[in-house]
C-alpha positions as MATLAB code, in Angstrom:
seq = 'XXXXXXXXXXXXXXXXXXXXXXXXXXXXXXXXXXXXXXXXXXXXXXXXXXXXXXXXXXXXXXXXXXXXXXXXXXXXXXXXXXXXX';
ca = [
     -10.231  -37.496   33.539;
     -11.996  -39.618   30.663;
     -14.705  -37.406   30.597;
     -12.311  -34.036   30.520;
     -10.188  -35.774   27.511;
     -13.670  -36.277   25.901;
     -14.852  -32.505   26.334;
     -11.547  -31.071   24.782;
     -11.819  -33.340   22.299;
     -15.435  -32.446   21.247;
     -14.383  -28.860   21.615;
     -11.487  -29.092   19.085;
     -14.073  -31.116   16.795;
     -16.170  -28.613   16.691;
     -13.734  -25.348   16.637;
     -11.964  -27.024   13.024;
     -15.088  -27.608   11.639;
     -16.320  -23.845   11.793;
     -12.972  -22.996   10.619;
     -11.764  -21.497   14.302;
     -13.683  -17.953   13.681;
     -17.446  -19.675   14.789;
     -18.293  -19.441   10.738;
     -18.846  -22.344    8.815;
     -15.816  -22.913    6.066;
     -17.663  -20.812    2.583;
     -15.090  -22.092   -0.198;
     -14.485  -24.739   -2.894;
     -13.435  -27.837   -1.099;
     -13.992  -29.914   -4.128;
     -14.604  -29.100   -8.070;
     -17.091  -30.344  -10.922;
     -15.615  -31.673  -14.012;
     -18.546  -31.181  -15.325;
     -18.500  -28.045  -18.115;
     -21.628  -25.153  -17.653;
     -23.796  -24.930  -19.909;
     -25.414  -22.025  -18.548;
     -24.508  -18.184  -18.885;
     -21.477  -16.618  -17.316;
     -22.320  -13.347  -15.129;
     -18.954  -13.851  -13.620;
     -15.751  -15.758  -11.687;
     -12.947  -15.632   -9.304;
      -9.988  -17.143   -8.532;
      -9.753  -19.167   -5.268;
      -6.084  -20.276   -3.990;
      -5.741  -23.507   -2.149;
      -5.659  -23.357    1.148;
      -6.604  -26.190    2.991;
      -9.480  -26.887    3.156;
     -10.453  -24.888    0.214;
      -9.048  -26.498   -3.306;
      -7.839  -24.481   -5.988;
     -10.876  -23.809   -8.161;
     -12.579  -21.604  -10.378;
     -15.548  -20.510   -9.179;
     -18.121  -19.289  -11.972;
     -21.365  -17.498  -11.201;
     -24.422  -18.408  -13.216;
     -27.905  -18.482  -13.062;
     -27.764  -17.211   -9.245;
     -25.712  -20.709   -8.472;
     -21.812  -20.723   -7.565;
     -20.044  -23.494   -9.513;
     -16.711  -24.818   -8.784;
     -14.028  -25.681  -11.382;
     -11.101  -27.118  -12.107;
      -8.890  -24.451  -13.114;
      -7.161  -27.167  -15.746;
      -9.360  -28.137  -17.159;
     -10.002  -26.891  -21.073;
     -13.560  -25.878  -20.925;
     -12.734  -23.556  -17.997;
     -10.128  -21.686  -19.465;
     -12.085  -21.750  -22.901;
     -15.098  -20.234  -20.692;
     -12.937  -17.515  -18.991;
     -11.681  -16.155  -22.315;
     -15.054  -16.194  -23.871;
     -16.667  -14.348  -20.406;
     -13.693  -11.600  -21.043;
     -14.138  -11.200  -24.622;
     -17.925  -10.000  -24.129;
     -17.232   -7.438  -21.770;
];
């Protein structure tokens, strides 16, 4: 019985940690405060939904970069991206 409990547990373990579809969880689950200094080549929008955060996520320099959507810089670096297009 112990050991059975033990199994389903493991199995439950491991079936929310790749996100119930056998793929790891690919989304913002945190955000940098920290502003990009780098060039913009382009961004989305991600919606919270646990656990993904909201977030901006910026593409630069080949990296993916997650924001905070409040903060100034971000918004400042969206309207600059969409003015150069």
């Amino acid at each position: 019985m112990t050991f059975q409990l033990a199994l389903i547990v493991i199995i439950c373990g491991l079936a929310i940690a790749t996100n119930g579809a056998g793929k790891p969880i690919t989304c913002c689950q945190q955000t940098s405060r920290q502003p990009i200094k780098g060039r913009i080549t382009g961004y989305i929008f991600q919606e919270e939904a646990l656990p993904c955060v909201k977030a901006v996520i910026f593409y630069s320099n080949g990296k993916i970069i997650c924001s905070n959507p409040k903060m100034p810089w971000v918004k400042t670096k969206i309207e600059r991206f969409e003015s150069s297009q």
